[in-house]
C-alpha positions, 0 to 999 in steps of 0.5 A, spaced: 510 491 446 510 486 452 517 486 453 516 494 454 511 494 459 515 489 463 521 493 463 517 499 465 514 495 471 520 493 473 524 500 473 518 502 477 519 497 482 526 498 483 524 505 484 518 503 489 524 499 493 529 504 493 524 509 496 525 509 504 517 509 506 512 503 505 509 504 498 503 499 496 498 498 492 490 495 494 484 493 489 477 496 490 476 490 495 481 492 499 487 486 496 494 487 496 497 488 489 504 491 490 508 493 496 515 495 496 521 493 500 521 497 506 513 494 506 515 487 506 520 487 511 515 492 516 510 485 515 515 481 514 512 478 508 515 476 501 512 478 495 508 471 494 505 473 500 503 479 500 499 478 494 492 478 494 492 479 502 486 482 505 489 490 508 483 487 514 488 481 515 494 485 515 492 490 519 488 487 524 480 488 526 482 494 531 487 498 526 483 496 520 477 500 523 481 506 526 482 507 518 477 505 514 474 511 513 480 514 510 481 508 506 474 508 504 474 515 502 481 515 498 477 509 494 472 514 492 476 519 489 479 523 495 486 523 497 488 522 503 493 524 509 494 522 517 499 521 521 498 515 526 503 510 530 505 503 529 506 500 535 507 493 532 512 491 527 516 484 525 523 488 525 522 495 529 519 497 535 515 502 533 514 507 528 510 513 527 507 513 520 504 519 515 500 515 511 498 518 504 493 515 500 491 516 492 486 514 488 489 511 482 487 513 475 488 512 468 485 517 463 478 519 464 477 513 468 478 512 476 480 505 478 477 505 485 485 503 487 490 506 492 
């Protein structure tokens, strides 16, 4: 079974890869768990180093506040969608974004996850 659940996360994660957007997963508390390939070079992060990284760090204090309330509304259940621009990037010179925030579930219970 351990082997089973370890092949889906990374048949997952090669799809999440393969995706051309930024694909990432953030706790309650508003900590990277998972980002996918074009999200690691947008930040120009590893894998290692994304983990557990705070989306306030990541973001900035100013662009962090422009989305909290979007953020803090997706953690409370509602799905969320905006477009915004990135000015800032480490391999592009900007980019406009069409952000889509889900809340995760898993059965009857909400995981409080985007």
């Amino acid at each position: 079974m351990n082997e089973s659940l370890h092949e889906s996360a990374h048949f997952m994660k090669m799809g999440a890869d393969f995706m051309l957007g930024m694909v990432g997963y953030w706790t309650r508390d508003l900590r990277s768990t998972f980002a996918n390939r074009e999200y690691l070079n947008w930040f120009g992060k590893s894998p290692e180093e994304m983990r557990g990284v705070p989306v306030q760090d990541l973001l900035g204090g100013e662009l962090f506040r422009k989305h909290e309330p979007y953020i803090r509304a997706a953690l409370a259940g509602q799905p969320q969608k905006f477009d915004y621009p990135l000015a800032w990037a480490t391999i592009y010179s900007s980019r406009c974004c069409e952000a889509l925030m889900k809340p995760f579930a898993l059965s009857c219970f909400r995981s409080g996850s985007f």
